[in-house]
N, C-alpha and C positions, 0 to 999 in steps of 0.2 A: 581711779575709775569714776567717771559722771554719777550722778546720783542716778539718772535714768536708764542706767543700764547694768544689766546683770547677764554673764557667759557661763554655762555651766560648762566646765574641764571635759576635753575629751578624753574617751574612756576607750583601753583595748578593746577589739574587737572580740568578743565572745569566741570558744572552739568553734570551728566546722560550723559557721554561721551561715542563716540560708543568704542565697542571691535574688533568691525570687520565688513566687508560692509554688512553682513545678519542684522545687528541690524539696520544698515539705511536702508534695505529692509523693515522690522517690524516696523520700524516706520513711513515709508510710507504707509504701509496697516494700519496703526492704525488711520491716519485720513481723513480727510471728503471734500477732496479736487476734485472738480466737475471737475477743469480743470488742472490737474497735469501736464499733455502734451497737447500741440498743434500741430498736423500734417496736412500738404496739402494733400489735396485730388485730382484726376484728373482732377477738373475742379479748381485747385487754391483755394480751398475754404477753411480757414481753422476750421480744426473739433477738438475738445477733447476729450482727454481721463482723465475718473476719477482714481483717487486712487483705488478705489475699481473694476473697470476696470482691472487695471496696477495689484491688487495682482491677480487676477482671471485669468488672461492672463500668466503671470510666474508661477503660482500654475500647469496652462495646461501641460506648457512646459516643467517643470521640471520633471512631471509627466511620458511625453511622453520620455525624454532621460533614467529613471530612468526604462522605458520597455525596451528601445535598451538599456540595460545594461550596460549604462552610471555607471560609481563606482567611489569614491572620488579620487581626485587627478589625474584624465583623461583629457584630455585636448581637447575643443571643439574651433575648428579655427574660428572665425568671420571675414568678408569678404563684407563691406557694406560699402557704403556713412551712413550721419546723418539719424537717422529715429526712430519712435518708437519701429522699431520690433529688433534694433540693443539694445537699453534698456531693454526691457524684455529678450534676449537672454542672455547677460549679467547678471541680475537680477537671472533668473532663472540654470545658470550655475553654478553661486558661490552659490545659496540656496542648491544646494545636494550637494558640495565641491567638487566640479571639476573644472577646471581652466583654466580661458578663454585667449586665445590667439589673440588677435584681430592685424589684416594684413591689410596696406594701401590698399585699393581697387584700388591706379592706377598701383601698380605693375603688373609687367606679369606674366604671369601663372608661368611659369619656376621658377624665383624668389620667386612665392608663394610656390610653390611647396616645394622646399629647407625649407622652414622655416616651413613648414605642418611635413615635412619626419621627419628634426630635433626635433618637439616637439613631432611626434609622436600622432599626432591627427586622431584619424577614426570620426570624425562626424565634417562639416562644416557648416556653416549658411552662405547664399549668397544673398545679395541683388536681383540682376538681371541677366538675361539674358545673357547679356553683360560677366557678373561675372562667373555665370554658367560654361558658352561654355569657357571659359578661365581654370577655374578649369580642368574640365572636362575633356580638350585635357591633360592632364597632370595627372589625376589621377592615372594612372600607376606607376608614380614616387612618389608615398604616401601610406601610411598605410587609404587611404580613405576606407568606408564603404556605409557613408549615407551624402548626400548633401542638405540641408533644403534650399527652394528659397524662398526670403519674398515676391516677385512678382510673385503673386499664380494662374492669368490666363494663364492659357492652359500651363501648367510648361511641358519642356520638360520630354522626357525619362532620368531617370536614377534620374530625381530630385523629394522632396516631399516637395509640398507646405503648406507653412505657415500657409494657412486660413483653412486648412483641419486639419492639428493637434493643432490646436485653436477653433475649434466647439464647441461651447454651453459651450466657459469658462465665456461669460458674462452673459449668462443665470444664472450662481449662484449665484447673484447677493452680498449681504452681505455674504455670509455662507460661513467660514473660516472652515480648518480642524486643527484639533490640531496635527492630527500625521505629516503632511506635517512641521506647524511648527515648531514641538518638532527637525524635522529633521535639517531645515534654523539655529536654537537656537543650535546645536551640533558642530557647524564648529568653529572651535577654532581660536584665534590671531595666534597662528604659521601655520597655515594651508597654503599654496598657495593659492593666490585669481588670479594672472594674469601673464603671460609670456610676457610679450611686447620687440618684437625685435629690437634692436635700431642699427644704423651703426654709428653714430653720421654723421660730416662731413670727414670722413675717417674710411677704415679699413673695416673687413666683421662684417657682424649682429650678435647679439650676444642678446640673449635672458634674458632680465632682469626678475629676478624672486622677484615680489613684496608680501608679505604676506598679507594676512586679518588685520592682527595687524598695519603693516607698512601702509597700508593705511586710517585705521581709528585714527591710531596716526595722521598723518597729517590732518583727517578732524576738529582733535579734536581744533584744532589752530590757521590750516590756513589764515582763515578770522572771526576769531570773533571780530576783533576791525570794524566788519564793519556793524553790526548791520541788515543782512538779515534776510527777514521776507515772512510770507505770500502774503505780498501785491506786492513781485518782481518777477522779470521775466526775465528768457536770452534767447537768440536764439543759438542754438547750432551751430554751423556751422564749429568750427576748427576742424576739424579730431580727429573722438574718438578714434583711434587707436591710438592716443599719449596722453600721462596722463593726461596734463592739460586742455583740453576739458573733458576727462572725468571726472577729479576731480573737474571741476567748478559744471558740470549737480547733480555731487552727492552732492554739499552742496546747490546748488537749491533745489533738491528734500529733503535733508534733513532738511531746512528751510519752507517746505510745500510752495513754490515757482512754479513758472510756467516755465516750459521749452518748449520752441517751436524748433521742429527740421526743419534744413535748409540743405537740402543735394547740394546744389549745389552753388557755391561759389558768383557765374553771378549773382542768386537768393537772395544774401543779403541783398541789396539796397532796394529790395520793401519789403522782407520779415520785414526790419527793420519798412519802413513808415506803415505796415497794423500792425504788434505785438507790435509796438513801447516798447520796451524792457525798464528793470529798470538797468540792470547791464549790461555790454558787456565789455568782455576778448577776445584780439586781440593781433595776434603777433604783431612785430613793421609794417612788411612790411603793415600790412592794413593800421596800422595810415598814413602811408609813404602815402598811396594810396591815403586816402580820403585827407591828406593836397595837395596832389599833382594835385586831381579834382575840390578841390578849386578854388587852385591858377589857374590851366587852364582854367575854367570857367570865372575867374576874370579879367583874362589876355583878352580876345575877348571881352572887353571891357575897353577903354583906363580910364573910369569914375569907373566901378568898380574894374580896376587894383589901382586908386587912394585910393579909398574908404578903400580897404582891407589892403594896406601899413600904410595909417593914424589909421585903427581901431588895428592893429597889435601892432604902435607903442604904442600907447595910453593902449592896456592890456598891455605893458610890465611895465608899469608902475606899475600894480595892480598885478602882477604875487604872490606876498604873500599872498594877500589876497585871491587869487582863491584857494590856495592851504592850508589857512585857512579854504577855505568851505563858503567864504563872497565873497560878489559879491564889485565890485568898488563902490564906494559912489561918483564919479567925477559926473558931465554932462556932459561930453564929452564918459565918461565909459558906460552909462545909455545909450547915442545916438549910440555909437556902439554897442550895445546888441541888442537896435532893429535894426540895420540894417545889421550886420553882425553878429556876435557872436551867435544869436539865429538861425539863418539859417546853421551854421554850426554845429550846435547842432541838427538841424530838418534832419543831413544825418544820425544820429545815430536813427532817430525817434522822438526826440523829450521830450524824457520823460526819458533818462539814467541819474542817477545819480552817480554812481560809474561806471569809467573809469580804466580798467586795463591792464595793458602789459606784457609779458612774452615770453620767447621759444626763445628771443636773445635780446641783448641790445639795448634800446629803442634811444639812442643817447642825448646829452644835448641839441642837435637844434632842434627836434622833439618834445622832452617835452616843451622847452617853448615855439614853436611856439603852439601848443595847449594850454600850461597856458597863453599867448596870448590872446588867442581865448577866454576865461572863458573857460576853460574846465582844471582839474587836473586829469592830467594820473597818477594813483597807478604803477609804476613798480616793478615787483617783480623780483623772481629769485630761480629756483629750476633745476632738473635735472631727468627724466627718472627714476634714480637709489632713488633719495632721495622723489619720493610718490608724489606730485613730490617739494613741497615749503621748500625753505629753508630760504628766508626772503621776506617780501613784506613791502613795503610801506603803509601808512593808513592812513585817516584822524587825527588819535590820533599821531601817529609819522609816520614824512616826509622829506626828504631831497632831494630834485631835484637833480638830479643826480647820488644818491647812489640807491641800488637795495634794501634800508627798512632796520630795524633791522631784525635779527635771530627770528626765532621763539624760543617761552621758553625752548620747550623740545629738540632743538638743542645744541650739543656744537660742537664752530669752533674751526681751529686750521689754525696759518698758519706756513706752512713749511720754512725751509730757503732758497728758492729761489720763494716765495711769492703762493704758491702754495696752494688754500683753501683746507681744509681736513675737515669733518664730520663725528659724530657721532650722534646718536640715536636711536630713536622707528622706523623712520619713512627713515630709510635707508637699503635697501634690501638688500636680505640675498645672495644675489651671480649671478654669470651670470649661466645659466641655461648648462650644463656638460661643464662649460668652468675651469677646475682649474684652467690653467696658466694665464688669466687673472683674474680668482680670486686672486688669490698671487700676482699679481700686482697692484691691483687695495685698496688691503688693507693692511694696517700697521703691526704688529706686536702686535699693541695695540688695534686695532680693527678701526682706521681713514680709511672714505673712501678717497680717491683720487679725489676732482673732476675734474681734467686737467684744472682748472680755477685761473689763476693770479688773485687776489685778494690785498686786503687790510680794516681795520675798522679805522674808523675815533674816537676820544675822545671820542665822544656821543655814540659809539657803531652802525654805521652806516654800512653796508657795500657796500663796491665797487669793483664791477666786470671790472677789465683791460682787458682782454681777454684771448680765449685759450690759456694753455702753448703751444701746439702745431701746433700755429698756429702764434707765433712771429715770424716774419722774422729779422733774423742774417745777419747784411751785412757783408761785406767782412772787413768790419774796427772794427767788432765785436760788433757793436751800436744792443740792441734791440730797435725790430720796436714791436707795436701792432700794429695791422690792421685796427682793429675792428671799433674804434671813426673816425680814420681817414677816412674810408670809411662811417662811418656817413655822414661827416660833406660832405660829396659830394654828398651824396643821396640827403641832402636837398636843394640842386636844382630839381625844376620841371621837366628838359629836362632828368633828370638821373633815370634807371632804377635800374641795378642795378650796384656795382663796388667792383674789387677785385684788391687787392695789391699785388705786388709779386715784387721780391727782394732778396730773402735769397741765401745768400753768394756771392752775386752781393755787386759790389760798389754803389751803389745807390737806390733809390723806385722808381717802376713804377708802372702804373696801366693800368688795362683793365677793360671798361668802356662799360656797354649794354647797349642804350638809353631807354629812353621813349617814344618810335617810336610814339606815338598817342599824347604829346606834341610836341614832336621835329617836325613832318610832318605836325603843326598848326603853329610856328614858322618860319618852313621854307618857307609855302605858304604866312606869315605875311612880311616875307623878301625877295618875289620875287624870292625864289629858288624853281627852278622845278628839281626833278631827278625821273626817273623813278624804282628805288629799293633804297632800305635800302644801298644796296653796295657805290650805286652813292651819295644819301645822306650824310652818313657819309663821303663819300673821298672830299667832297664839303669845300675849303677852311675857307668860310665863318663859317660855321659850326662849322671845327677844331679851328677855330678863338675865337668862342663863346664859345666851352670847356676848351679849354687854358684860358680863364677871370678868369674864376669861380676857376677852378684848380690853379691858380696862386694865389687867395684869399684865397683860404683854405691854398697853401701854408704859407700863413704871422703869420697863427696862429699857426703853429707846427715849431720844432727844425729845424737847417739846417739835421741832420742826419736821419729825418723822411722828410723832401717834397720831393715831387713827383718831379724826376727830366724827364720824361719822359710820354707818356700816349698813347694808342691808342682805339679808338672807334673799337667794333663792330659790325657786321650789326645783329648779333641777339639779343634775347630778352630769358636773361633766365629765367625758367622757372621748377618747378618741373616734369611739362610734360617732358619738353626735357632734363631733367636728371641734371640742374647746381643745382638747389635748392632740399633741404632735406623737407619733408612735415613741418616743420615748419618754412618754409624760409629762413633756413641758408645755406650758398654757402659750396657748395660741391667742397673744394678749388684742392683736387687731380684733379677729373675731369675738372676742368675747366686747371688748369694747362694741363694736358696731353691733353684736347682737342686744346689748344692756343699754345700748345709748339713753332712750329714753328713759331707766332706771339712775345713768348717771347724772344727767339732766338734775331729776330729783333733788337730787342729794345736793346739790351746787345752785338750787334755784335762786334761795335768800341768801348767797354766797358773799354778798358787799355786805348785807350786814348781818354774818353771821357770825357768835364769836365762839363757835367750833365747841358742842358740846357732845357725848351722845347719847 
C-alpha cells in the first residue's frame, strides 16, 4: 500500500439501520417515551414533551406547510436559538421532503437575507421577536411569503404564530395517520434533507447540501461503540444550525433518550445542576471555560489553589486508568475525588458519563488536565460537509491526543502534502449552485478535500495538525501550525483567546485577548488598579506575567515555531463581535484585517530584528 494512502475496512452494517432522518422520525413516534424533550417554561420550570406529543405536533405542522403548498425539495429557513419548536420544525420539514435550512440566529438581517435569497426559501420559522423585526426589515430582499413566530403571544403583523397552527395536535392523542406516514416512508436516501451554510474561518458562505442518506449513514456509526440508551440524556445547547448539535439530538432521540433544550448559553450552568445530564458534547472552548473557572475559583484561595495542583498531580498519575473507564485505586486518588475531582464533575451536573469534544481541536493540555481531574474527554473530528463524524474516540479505542479511529464506512486518504481526503455514504453531494467549488473541493475520483493536515498513526489512529490554510509560512520557508501552539497558551487561566500570525514574516508573533474576568482578579491580587482594559493590558507587570507563560510554551516548540514577539489586546473576542465562528474557531482573516495595523507593529524593524520578546 503507498505511503499516501490509508482505507479503513469496511464494517457490517449495524441492525435495523436508518435510511434517512424520516425513519428516526418513525422510530420516535413508535415509542412510549413520556419525557422525550425537556423545555423551560416562563417561570424556569422545566416541562416535557412525550413521543407521542412530538409525532402529534410535526404530524400538525407538516400538515399545515403541505396547505401553503409547501412541495418536495422547497426549502424552509429556520431561524431560532435551542427549543423544542426548532425540533418539530425540522422533524416535520424533512417528513414531506422539503429541506431545511437552518440560519445562526445571531446573524443580521442582511446576512440572513443573502442566505434566504440564495436557497430560495418562501416560508421561515423564527424564534422571537427579536428574530421577527430583523427578518422582517429585510424581507424585500427574499423570495419570503410566510414567517412562522414560535413566541405566539401577541405575534406581530405580518407573522403567524406557532401555537395557532399547533391547535388540538395533542388532543389526538395515540391516533397515528397512515396516509401522513405512508407520505414521511416516501422520502428516499438521495432526497435533500438540509442546506446548512458554512464560511468555515475564511471565504463567503456556501451552502452544504447534505442528503437523507448522508446523514443516516453517519448516525448508523457515529457512536455505537458508546452504548446509549433510554436511561440518557443531553442538554442541547451548541447551536443546531451547525451539524453536530444537531447530530448529537438525533442519536439521543434515536436511542429513546432525553433531550433538554437550553437556548441560552449564560443558561448552562444551572440548566446542567437541575437536568444533570448523561452525555455532554462541547466544543473545546467550553472545556477551556469550565477548567479556566476552576482554576479561578481555586486561585482566591491560596489552600484551595494548593489542594487543586496536589490533586492534579496525583490524577496525572492515573491518566490511563481514567481513560480505561477505572477510577485510581491509590488513597491519595480516592482523597482527591472526594475533594476535588467530584466537584469538578458536579459543574457538569454531576451525573455525565460520556464526555465529548469536537468543532475544533481539543489540545493535548486540555485533555489531560481533565484526564487529571477523573474525567476522559472522547475527542472526535468531522466536518459540516462529512454529516458530520469522520472519527471519534471511544471507550473501546482511544488514544489521547489523536481525533479516534475512522468510522467503518469511511475511507481516508492522505494526499502528498499531508492533506486528509474522504470518501463515503456519509459525505455530501456538493455545495449547493456552487460548481467551481465543487470542482475544487473533489477529486477526480470522487475524494473530498477536507483542508485538514492530517496524519494515522500504526494503530490506525488519526491526527489532526491543522488547517492547510491556515499554516503560517515564514519568510525562511519553515511551516508553522497554529493550531497546538495556541493551545498550549490557552491553557493559562489569564488567556482568552490567542492567534498566530507570521506568514511570510521572519518570525511567529501572536495576538493575545485576555481573560478580563481572571486577569482583573489577578491584577486586584497584585495591587494593580487601571481603570480600562486599555490601561490594564499596557500595565508592565502584567506584560511581565504574559511573557512567563509565553516563554514556557516557548521551551516546548522548535526555534522556528516560538513566539518571538506578542501583544495583548484590550478585547475579548467573541462570536458576537465577529473574531469567533459559531463553533468557536477564530475567524483568522477578520482578526487579521481588524489588528492590521497592530501587526504592522510588531514586524516594523523586522530585517533587523533578531526576534526577542
Amino acid at each position: 500500500m503507498p505511503a499516501n494512502f490509508q482505507s479503513s475496512k469496511r464494517a457490517m452494517t449495524p441492525s435495523n439501520p436508518l435510511n434517512t432522518v424520516n425513519d428516526l422520525f418513525l422510530r420516535i413516534s413508535e415509542t412510549a417515551n413520556p419525557r422525550a424533550i425537556l423545555w423551560q417554561d416562563e417561570f424556569g420550570n422545566w416541562q416535557p414533551i412525550s413521543s407521542g406529543q412530538l409525532y402529534q405536533r410535526i404530524r400538525r405542522l407538516a400538515e399545515v406547510l403541505l396547505g401553503w403548498g409547501t412541495q418536495k425539495g422547497d426549502r424552509i429557513a429556520l431561524v431560532s436559538e435551542n427549543r423544542w419548536e426548532w425540533a418539530v420544525t425540522d422533524f416535520a420539514t424533512l417528513a414531506i421532503g422539503a429541506v431545511n435550512v437552518p440560519v445562526y440566529p445571531t446573524l443580521t438581517g442582511e446576512q440572513i437575507a443573502v442566505l434566504l435569497q440564495d436557497a430560495g426559501c418562501r416560508i421561515a420559522v423564527v424564534s422571537t421577536r427579536q428574530q421577527f423585526d430583523k427578518l422582517n426589515a429585510v424581507r424585500g430582499l427574499t423570495q419570503l411569503e410566510r414567517i412562522l413566530i414560535m413566541d405566539s403571544t401577541a405575534p406581530p403583523d405580518g407573522a403567524i404564530a406557532f401555537s395557532e397552527v399547533l391547535e388540538g395536535a395533542d388532543e389526538r392523542a395515540s391516533q397515528r395517520d397512515p396516509v401522513f406516514d405512508a407520505l414521511v416512508r416516501s422520502v428516499e436516501p438521495k432526497d435533500l434533507a438540509t442546506l446548512i451554510y458554512t464560511s468555515g474561518t475564511t471565504g463567503e458562505p456556501k451552502g452544504v447540501m447534505l442528503t437523507h442518506g448522508n446523514i443516516a449513514a453517519n448516525q448508523n456509526y457515529c457512536v455505537r461503540e458508546f452504548s446509549f440508551d433510554a436511561t440518557d440524556g443531553c442538554i442541547s445547547f451548541l447551536p443546531l444550525s451547525h451539524i453536530t448539535a444537531r447530530a448529537l439530538d438525533y442519536v439521543m432521540y434515536g436511542c429513546g433518550a432525553q433531550v433538554a433544550y437550553c437556548s441560552q448559553f449564560d443558561k448552562l450552568p444551572q440548566a446542567m445542576r437541575e437536568v444533570r445530564p448523561t452525555v455532554f458534547v462541547g466544543v473545546p472552548r467550553v472545556y477551556e471555560k469550565i477548567r479556566q473557572e476552576v482554576e479561578r475559583r481555586a486561585a482566591l484561595s491560596p489552600i484551595k489553589k494548593r489542594m487543586l495542583a496536589w490533586a492534579l498531580r496525583v490524577g496525572a498519575r492515573h491518566r490511563d486508568a481514567v481513560y480505561a473507564g477505572r477510577k485510581g485505586s491509590s488513597l491519595a486518588w480516592k482523597l482527591a475525588w472526594k475533594l476535588v475531582y467530584g466537584k469538578v464533575r458536579e459543574a457538569f451536573g454531576g451525573r455525565v458519563r460520556v464526555f465529548i469534544s469536537g468543532g475544533a481541536p481539543l489540545g493535548m493540555e486540555t485533555a489531560q488536565w481533565f484526564a487529571s481531574a477523573g474525567i476522559a474527554v472522547w475527542e472526535g473530528y468531522g466536518l459540516t460537509e462529512t454529516s458530520p463524524v469522520i472519527a471519534l474516540n471511544s471507550p473501546l479505542n482511544q488514544r489521547m491526543g489523536s481525533v479516534g479511529k475512522p468510522l467503518p464506512n469511511l475511507e481516508l486518504r492522505l494526499a502528498e502534502d499531508g492533506e486528509l481526503l474522504v470518501r463515503g455514504p456519509s459525505v455530501f453531494v456538493g455545495y449547493w449552485l456552487k460548481p467551481a467549488a465543487n470542482a475544487e473541493c473533489f477529486d477526480q475520483e470522487g475524494w473530498f478535500r477536507t483542508g485538514d493536515i492530517a496524519h494515522l498513526d500504526a494503530d490506525g489512529f488519526l491526527y489532526i495538525t491543522d488547517r492547510k490554510k491556515e499554516l503560517l509560512k515564514t519568510s525562511g520557508g519553515k511551516l508553522v501550525a497554529p493550531q497546538p501552539i495556541e493551545n498550549k497558551i490557552k491553557a493559562n487561566l489569564l488567556v482568552g483567546q490567542v492567534a498566530l500570525v507570521g506568514d511570510k514574516h521572519k518570525f511567529v508573533s501572536a495576538l493575545i485577548s485576555p481573560n478580563f474576568t481572571a486577569l482583573e482578579e489577578w491584577a486586584r491580587r497584585n495591587g494593580i488598579v487601571a481603570g480600562s482594559h486599555v490601561e490594564l493590558i499596557a500595565d508592565s507587570r502584567v506584560v511581565a506575567e504574559f511573557s512567563k507563560f509565553v516563554h514556557d510554551v516557548n521551551g516546548t516548540l522548535a526555534n522556528f515555531e516560538t513566539i518571538k514577539r506578542f501583544r495583548l489586546v484590550p478585547e475579548e473576542w467573541s462570536q458576537e463581535t465577529g473574531e469567533l465562528t459559531p463553533s468557536m474557531k477564530l475567524k483568522r482573516r477578520v482578526i487579521t484585517e481588524r489588528y492590521g495595523s497592530l501587526i504592522d507593529e510588531l514586524y516594523a524593524d523586522e530585517a533587523t530584528a533578531r526576534g526577542a520578546l
